[in-house]
Structure formats: structure tokens, C-alpha cells
C-alpha positions as CSV (number, residue, x, y, z in Angstrom):
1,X,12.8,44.7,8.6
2,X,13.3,40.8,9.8
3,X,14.2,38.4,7.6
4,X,12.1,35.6,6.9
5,X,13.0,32.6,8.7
6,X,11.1,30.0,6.8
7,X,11.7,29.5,3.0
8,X,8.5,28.9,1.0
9,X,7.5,25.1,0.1
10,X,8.9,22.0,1.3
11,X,12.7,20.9,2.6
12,X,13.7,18.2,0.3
13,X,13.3,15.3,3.4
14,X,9.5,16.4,3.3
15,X,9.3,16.4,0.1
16,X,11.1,13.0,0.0
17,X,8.6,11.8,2.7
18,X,5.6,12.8,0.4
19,X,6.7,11.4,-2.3
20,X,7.4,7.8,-1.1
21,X,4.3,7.8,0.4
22,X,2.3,8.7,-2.7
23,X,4.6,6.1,-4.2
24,X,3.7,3.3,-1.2
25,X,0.1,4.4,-2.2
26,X,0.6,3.5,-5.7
27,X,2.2,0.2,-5.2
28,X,-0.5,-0.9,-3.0
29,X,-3.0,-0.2,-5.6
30,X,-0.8,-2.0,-7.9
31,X,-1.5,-4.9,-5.6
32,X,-5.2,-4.5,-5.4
33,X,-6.0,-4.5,-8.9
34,X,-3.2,-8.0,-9.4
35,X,-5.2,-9.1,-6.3
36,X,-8.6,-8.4,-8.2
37,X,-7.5,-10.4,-11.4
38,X,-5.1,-13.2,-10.5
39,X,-7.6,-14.3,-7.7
40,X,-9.6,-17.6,-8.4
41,X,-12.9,-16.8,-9.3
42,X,-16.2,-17.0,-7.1
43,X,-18.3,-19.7,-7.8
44,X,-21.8,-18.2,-8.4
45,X,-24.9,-20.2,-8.9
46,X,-25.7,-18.3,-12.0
47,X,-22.7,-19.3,-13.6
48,X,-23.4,-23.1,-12.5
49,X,-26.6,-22.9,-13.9
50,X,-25.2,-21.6,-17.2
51,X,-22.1,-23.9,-16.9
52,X,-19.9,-21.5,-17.3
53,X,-16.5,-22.9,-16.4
54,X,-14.9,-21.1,-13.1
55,X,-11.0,-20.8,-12.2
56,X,-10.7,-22.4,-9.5
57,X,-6.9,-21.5,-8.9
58,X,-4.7,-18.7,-8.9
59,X,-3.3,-17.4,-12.4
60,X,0.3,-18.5,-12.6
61,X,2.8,-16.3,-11.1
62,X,0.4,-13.9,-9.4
63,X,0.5,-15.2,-5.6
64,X,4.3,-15.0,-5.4
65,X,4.4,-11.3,-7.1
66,X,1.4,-10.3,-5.0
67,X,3.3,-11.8,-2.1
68,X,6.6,-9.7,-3.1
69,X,4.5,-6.5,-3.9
70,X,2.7,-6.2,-0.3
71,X,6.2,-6.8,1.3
72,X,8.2,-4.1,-0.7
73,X,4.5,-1.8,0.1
74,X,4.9,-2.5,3.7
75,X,8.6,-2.3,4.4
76,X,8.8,0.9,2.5
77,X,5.5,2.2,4.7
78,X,7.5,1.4,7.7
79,X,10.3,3.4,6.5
80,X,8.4,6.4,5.5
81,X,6.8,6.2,8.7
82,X,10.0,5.9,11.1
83,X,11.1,8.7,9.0
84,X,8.2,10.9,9.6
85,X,8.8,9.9,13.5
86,X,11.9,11.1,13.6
87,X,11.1,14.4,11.7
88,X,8.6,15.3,14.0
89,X,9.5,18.0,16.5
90,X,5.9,19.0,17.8
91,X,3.2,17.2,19.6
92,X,1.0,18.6,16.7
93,X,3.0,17.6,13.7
94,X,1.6,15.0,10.7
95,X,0.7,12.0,12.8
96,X,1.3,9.8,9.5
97,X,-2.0,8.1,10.2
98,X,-2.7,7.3,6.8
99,X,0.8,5.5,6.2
100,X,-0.2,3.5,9.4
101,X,-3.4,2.6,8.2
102,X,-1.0,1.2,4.8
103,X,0.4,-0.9,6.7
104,X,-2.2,-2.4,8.6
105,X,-3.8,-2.6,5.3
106,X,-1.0,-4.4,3.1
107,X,-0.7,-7.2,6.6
108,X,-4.2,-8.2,6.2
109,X,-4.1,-8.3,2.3
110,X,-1.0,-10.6,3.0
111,X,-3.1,-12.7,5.8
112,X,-5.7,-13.2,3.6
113,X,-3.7,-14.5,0.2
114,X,-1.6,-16.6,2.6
115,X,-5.0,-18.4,3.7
């Protein structure tokens, strides 16, 4: 009988890999959801009409946490993805698309909050 060449379930550097992107994941809805509340508030003409007072100003201490949040989400990203790169053996492995699209993601957040 041959002996099984793979074991079952992941070698711990996959596992790493999954994990930190699940975590990059996390911290970039982290950022969403400090983006959707620390933002200044949109100026609707129902709200004029009721005078209902609008921020007109980010809530203190947001931008530059939002700022550090979509850094750490993109450099780790990048790492994860340079890792999966260099993991790869096959034409047909993971193609990491998703931890691409992260990254692409967390640069336009950070181009649009720097505007």
C-alpha cells in the first residue's frame, strides 16, 4: 500500500496566509464603519428645511485613526499577498485576487479622506 503523501488540512504558512487575510478583512471593515460615523454629515434639504443642525467636520481623532487603520490594512494586504506569491508553485494556484482587490480598495478609501 503507498503512503499518503499529503497530510489532511492546511500547513501552518497556509493557514497563516488565511488567517491574516481574514484579519486584513476585518480591519478594513473596522475602517468602513469609523469612516461611516466620524465622516461630516451630508447636508440634506430636508434637514435644512427642518433646521436640523449638520456637522460639518470630521469628529475629533477619526481622520488620523482612519488614516493609520487603512495603512496598517494595506501594508499588511501587501504582505499577505507577496506571501501568497511566493507560495505559489502552479500556474493554477490561489491567485489572491481578493486580497488585490483589498488593496486597491483601502488606496481609494485613503484618496478619498485625503480630499
Amino acid at each position: 500500500m503507498k503512503a499518503e503523501r499529503r497530510h489532511p488540512g492546511f500547513d501552518p504558512l497556509s493557514r497563516f496566509i488565511r488567517i491574516t487575510n481574514l484579519l486584513c478583512w476585518a480591519i478594513f471593515f473596522a475602517a468602513l464603519m469609523l469612516y461611516h460615523y466620524g465622516r461630516p454629515q451630508i447636508d440634506y434639504g430636508v434637514l435644512r428645511y427642518l433646521h436640523i443642525d449638520v456637522r460639518e467636520d470630521w469628529l475629533s481623532g477619526t481622520k488620523p485613526l482612519l488614516y493609520v487603520i487603512l495603512m496598517v490594512c494595506t501594508m499588511m494586504s501587501l504582505a499577505t499577498f507577496s506571501l501568497l506569491r511566493q507560495r505559489s508553485r502552479r500556474a493554477n494556484d490561489n491567485r489572491g485576487y481578493n486580497l488585490l482587490g483589498l488593496v486597491l480598495f483601502s488606496i481609494a478609501l485613503l484618496l478619498v479622506i485625503s480630499l
